[in-house]
Legacy VTK file of the C-alpha trace (Angstrom):
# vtk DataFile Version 3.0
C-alpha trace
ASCII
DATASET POLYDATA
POINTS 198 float
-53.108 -91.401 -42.210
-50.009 -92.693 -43.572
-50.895 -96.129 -42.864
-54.097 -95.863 -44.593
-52.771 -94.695 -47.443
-50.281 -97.120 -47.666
-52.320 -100.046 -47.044
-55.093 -98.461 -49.747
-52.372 -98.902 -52.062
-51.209 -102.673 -50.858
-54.850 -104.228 -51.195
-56.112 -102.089 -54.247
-52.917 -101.694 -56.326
-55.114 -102.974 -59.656
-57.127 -99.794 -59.553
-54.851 -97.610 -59.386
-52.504 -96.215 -62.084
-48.803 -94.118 -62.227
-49.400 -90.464 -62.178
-46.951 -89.533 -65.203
-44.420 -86.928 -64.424
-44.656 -83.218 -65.767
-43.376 -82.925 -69.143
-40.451 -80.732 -70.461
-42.781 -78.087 -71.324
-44.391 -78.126 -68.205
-41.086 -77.689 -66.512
-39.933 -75.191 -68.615
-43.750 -73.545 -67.782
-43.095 -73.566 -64.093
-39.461 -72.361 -64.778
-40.949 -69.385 -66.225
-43.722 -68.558 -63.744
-40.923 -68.723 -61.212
-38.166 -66.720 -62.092
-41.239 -64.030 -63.165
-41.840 -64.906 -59.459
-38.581 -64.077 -58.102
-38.663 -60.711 -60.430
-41.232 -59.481 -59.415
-40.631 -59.655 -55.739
-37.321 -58.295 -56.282
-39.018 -55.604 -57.934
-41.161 -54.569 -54.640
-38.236 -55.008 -52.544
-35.435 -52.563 -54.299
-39.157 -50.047 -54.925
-39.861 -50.311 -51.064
-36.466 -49.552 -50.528
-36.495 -46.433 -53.319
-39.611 -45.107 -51.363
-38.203 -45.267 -48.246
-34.870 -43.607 -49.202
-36.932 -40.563 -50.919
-39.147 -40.366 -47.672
-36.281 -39.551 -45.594
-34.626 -36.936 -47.870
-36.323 -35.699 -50.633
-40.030 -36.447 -49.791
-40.821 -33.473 -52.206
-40.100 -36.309 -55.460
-42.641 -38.469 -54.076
-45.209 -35.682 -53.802
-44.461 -34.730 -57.341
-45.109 -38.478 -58.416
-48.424 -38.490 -56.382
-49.842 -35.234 -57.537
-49.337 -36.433 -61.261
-50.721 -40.454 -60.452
-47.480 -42.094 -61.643
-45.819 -44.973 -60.093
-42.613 -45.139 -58.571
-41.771 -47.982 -60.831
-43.104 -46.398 -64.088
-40.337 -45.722 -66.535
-40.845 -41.847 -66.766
-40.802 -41.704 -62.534
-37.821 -44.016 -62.611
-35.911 -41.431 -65.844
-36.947 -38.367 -63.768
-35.499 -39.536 -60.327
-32.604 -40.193 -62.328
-31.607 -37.482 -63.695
-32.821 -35.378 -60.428
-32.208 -38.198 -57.682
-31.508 -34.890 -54.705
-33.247 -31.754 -54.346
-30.827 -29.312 -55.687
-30.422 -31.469 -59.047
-33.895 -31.266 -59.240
-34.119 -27.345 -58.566
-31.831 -27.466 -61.814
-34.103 -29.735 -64.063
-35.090 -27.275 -67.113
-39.248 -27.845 -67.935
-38.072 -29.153 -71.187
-36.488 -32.116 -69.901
-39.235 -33.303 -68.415
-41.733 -32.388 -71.193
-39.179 -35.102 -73.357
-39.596 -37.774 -70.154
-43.508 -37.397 -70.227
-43.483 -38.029 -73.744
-41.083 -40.848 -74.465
-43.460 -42.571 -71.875
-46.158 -41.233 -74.125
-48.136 -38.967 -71.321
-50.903 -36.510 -72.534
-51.018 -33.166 -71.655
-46.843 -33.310 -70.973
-46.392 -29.056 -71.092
-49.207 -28.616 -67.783
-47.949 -31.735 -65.701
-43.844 -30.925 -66.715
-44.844 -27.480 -64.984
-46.546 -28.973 -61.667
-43.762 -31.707 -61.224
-40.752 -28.966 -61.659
-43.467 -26.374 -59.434
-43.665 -29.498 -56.687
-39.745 -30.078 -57.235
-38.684 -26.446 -56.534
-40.845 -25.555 -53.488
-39.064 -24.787 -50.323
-38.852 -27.874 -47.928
-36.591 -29.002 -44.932
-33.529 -29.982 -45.603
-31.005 -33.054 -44.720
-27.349 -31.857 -44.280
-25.754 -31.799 -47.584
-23.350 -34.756 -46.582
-26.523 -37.332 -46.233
-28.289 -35.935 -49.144
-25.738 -37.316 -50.808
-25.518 -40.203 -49.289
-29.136 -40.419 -49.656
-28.998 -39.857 -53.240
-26.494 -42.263 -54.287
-28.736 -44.875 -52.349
-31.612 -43.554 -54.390
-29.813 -43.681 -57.451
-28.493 -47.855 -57.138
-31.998 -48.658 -56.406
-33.044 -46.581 -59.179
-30.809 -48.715 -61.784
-31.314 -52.306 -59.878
-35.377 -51.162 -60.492
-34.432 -50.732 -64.603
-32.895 -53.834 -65.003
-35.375 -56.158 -63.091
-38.071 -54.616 -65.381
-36.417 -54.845 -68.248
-36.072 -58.556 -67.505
-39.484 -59.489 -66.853
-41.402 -61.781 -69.065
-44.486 -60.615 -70.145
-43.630 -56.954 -68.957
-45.806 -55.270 -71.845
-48.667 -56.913 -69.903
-49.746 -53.889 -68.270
-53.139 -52.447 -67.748
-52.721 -49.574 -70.030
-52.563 -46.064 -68.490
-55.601 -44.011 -68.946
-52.694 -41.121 -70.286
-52.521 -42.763 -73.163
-54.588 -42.103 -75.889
-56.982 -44.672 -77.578
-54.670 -46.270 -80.310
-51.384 -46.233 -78.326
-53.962 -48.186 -75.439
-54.731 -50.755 -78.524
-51.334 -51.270 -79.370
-50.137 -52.403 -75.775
-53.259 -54.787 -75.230
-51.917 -56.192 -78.744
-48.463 -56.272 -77.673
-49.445 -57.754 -74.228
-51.819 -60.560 -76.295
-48.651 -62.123 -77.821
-46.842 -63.353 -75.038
-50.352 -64.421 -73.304
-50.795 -66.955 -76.838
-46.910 -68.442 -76.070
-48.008 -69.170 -72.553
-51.487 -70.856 -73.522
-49.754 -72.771 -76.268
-47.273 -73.782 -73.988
-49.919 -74.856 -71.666
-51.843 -76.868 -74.160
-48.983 -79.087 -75.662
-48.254 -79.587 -71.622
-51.561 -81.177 -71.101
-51.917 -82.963 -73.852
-52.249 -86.892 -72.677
-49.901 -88.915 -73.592
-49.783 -92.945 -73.363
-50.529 -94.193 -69.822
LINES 1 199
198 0 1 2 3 4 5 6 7 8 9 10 11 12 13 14 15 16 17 18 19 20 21 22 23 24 25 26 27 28 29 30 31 32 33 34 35 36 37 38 39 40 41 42 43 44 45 46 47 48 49 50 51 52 53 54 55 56 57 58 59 60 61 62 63 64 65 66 67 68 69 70 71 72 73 74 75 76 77 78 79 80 81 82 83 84 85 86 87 88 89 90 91 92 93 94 95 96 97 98 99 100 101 102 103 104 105 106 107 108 109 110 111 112 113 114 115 116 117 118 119 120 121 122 123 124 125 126 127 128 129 130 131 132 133 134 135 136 137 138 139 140 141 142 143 144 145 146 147 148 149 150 151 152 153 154 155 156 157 158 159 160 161 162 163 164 165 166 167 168 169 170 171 172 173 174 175 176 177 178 179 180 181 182 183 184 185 186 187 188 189 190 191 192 193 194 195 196 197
């Protein structure tokens, strides 16, 4: 195949042209798209890692999550395991604090799903040895804060199919914040593949 190839171009160099290389925008494109790449990968990896932790010692957080449809990586489930990354600081979270971590991620009905998540939180459940539950928990807690700052560093990150919580205008208001760094991209693209001289 290589000699074909190579003998195509030898005998029928005249119809053929250079390909011209990719421009600085296109480069700085694909620069993008990969570190975005890399983010978001890291993202599954240190949230694989967070699930498996919680599954081992405090399986009751997860349940709590599930009942209530939030992701492990959404900012309220990441603020709550924070502040209540073991069982017994969780049997100490007041209902209040977690009406205010429903509602800075701008949940509906925050007063009836604070109540499940602290009912979920407090049930009785087996127990690790206080030792590894700590260990577990300061795990919990680095993955926790590696999972804040590779969100907060991803391009694009209000591009987010918006959670049916939210209520109709706060639902517009993401699409239009999510629009704006969509128009960037496709006027990046365009300028990229605009031809130039051959």
């Amino acid at each position: 195949m290589t000699h074909v190839l190579a003998e195509i171009v030898r005998l029928d160099l005249d119809h053929h042209r250079p390909v011209a290389g990719d421009s600085a925008q296109v480069e700085r494109l694909k620069m993008i798209a990969r570190t975005r790449q890399t983010l978001v990968w890291d993202r599954t990896r240190h949230a694989q890692r967070l699930r498996a932790a919680l599954r081992e010692y405090f399986p009751a957080a997860l349940d709590a999550l599930a009942a209530e449809k939030l992701e492990l990586t959404d900012p309220d489930a990441l603020e709550l395991l924070e502040r209540a990354p073991d069982p017994d600081r969780a049997a100490r979270l007041s209902q209040s604090k977690i009406v205010g971590i429903l509602k800075r991620a701008r949940r509906r009905d925050v007063e009836a799903r604070a109540e499940r998540i602290q009912s979920v939180l407090r049930a009785p459940a087996l127990r690790q040895p206080p030792v590894l539950e700590s260990a577990y928990a300061t795990v919990a807690t680095t993955q926790i804060r590696l999972l804040v700052g590779i969100i907060a560093q991803l391009p694009g990150r209000d591009h987010q199919p918006p959670s049916p919580d939210r209520a109709p205008s706060q639902r517009a208001a993401v699409r239009g914040r999510a629009q704006r760094p969509l128009k960037m991209w496709r006027g990046c693209a365009r300028s990229a593949v605009r031809p130039g001289p051959v």
